[in-house]
C-alpha angles and dihedrals in degrees: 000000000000121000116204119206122244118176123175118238121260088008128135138239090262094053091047078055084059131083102259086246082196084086102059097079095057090032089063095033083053095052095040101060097080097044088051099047086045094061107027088067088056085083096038108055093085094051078047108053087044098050083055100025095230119143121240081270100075093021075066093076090063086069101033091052097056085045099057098042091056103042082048098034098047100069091040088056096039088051091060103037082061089051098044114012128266091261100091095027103062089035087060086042081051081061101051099051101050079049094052085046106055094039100056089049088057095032103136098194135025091262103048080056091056090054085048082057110052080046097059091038091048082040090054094045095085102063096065107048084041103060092038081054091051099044080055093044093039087052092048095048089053108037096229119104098195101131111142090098092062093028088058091048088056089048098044091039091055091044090045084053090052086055103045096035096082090045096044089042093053081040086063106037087057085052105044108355124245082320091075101056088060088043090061096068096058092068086043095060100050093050084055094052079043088048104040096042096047094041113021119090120252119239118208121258111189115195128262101342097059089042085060095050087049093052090046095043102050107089090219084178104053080042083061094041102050093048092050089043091047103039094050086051097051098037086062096044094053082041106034098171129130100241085069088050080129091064090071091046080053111052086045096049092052092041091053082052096044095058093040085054088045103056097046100045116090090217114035134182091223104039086215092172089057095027086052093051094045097085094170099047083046090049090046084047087048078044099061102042088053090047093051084043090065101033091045091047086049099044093047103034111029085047084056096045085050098059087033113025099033094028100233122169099246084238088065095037095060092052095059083054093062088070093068096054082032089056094036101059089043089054090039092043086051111043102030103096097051114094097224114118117164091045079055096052091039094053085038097047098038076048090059093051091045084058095050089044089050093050089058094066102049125105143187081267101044116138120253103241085050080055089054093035092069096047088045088057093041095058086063090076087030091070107034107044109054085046091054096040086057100046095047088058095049076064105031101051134089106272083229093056124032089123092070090033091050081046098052084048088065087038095065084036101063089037082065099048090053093046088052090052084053103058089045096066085050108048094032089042112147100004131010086236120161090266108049070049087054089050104047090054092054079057095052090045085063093052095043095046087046081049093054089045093047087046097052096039087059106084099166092077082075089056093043096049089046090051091047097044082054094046092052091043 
């Protein structure tokens, strides 16, 4: 990994020891885009599907788009932002953003607003793997790695967006109908080419000789491989059905090639060699797929069983969910700045049994504040694993390349998320009643104990939170 050195004018020694605190604002804008485009659409896929007339079937791939372009997209950006600093690369996600966005408020069929979509989620892959790659070359120019209090406004910024992003969604569609919540990302994008040309570092580019080692250092075809490998795997997770049967074969087929590509190539996209030999980072990848498994299966499911099989009136039903963010940034605002991070991921992890456990015991009469109760409790790992999962990579990953591996974070993250959707329309198929409920928690027991295992078997958290509580002091 490259730093590259940013000083402000007229300061003195003392402030170029200091996080260039003029990076924090793109740096969130940046991160935020995909979450809020991920939830505003949650309220505009019915005004959607009727404006086209097209069923919940086709409106899907709304969601799924976005989805696939990120958990592919995520590790390829980050790649080359740690190959060529984040500069270039979230200007060009700036791009297609605005593009994305312009083009979905003037999409004159489904499809074209599919396309709308992958844009905006490639568009959106970018501010991620960038401000993980400018905490580490902040830390490096300065010489002191003391990162939790901007790592924690990342995390609580990101959860804050999955709150609002409902609200702000159903705000724009009163105003200007679905269109607008396409429209709003044209004038974000701007602010974020405003944003990243005014305030992110340049990175030297010199001529010929430097186009050439791009072009040679770029694995165009690992690039190829993971994104068939990934996109089979997801398409069949999020389609699980026995005429794509071929989708699986697929996935393994290009993943057997991938690794054999891998291995043999001087300059790969997936390092296997040091990713293989990086348990840690590998167990807080397994972390964060089983901690999107559980919030996902909650956030989906137990939504449904409220307005089902509790017969709450969705209104309602969405107000018993704000605990949870509520919860969650509490529990993120308050412990982020502390170093700890396998007390973080334990009380996290034993939290997301208690939930499942609770689950268990709710019925179609359950009292309300029962009903409270659960989402109060289920904002605790809400709020402290994803905070943790991301700080343990910050440490865990290779210092050149803490862009992919942020990437690959997103990646598992959004694998869990999708595996959780799927059970889901398995267990609340073909009603959301208080058993297929009572199923999908068992199901989330199991994540949440292999969580815990997976949790206690890991000593090298307590290395990692030794290393970061020294480098803090």
């Amino acid at each position: 990994m490259r730093a590259f050195p940013l000083r402000r004018r007229g300061g003195t020694e003392r402030d170029d020891e200091a996080f260039d605190r003029r990076l924090i604002l793109p740096m969130i804008l940046g991160a935020i885009l995909n979450p809020i485009n991920s939830t505003m659409l949650a309220v505009a896929l019915v005004p959607i599907g009727i404006a086209f007339g097209a069923p919940a079937a086709e409106t899907a791939w709304l969601v799924t788009g976005l989805y696939l372009a990120t958990a592919v997209g995520q590790p390829v950006v980050g790649r080359l932002i740690d190959l060529y600093g984040p500069r270039r690369l979230y200007l060009l996600g700036s791009v297609l953003i605005g593009v994305g966005g312009v083009l979905g408020t003037l999409a004159p069929a489904l499809g074209v607003l599919v396309v709308a979509r992958v844009l905006i989620g490639f568009g959106t892959c970018a501010g991620y793997p960038a401000a993980m790659h400018l905490i580490h070359s902040e830390a490096q120019r300065t010489g002191r790695d003391s990162p939790q209090t901007v790592l924690t406004i990342l995390a609580v910024s990101t959860q804050t967006v999955a709150v609002v992003g409902p609200a702000l969604g159903g705000l724009l569609i009163a105003v200007g109908g679905w269109h607008a919540t396409f429209a709003v990302n044209a004038p974000l994008a701007l602010a974020c080419l405003a944003l990243g040309t005014w305030r992110l570092p340049r990175e030297p580019l010199a001529g010929r000789s430097v186009r050439v080692g791009l072009a040679a250092r770029i694995d165009l075809a690992g690039i190829v491989l993971f994104s068939v490998t990934l996109v089979a795997l997801l398409l069949f997770l999020v389609h699980p059905e026995l005429r794509l049967w071929f989708l699986p074969v697929l996935a393994v087929a290009a993943g057997a090639a991938l690794v054999g590509w891998e291995l043999r190539t001087s300059s790969p996209f997936l390092d296997l060699r040091l990713l293989g030999g990086n348990g840690p980072l590998l167990a807080t990848y397994a972390r964060s797929l089983l901690t999107a498994v559980s919030s996902y299966a909650l956030l989906y499911g137990y939504t449904q069983w409220l307005e089902e099989g509790r017969a709450l009136d969705p209104s309602i039903a969405g107000l018993v969910l704000l605990p949870v963010f509520g919860t969650g940034i509490l529990v993120s605002t308050l412990t982020g700045r502390r170093p700890e991070i396998r007390g973080k991921l334990l009380v996290g992890a034993v939290t997301q049994v208690v939930v499942a456990g609770l689950l268990l015991t709710l019925g179609p009469t359950s009292a309300l504040w029962l009903v409270v109760v659960v989402a109060l409790v289920a904002g605790v790992p809400q709020g402290l694993n994803n905070l943790a999962n991301q700080n343990a990579v910050y440490h865990q990953a290779a210092p050149e390349r803490i862009g992919s591996s942020a990437g690959l974070l997103r990646t598992f993250y959004y694998l869990g998320a999708i595996v959780a959707s799927t059970a889901g329309g398995v267990f609340l198929t073909p009603r959301a009643d208080t058993p297929g409920m009572h199923d999908l928690a068992w199901f989330m027991l199991g994540a949440a104990a292999l969580f815990v295992v997976v949790t206690l078997a890991d000593r090298s958290l307590g290395r990692v939170t030794a290393a970061a509580r020294g480098q803090a002091s």
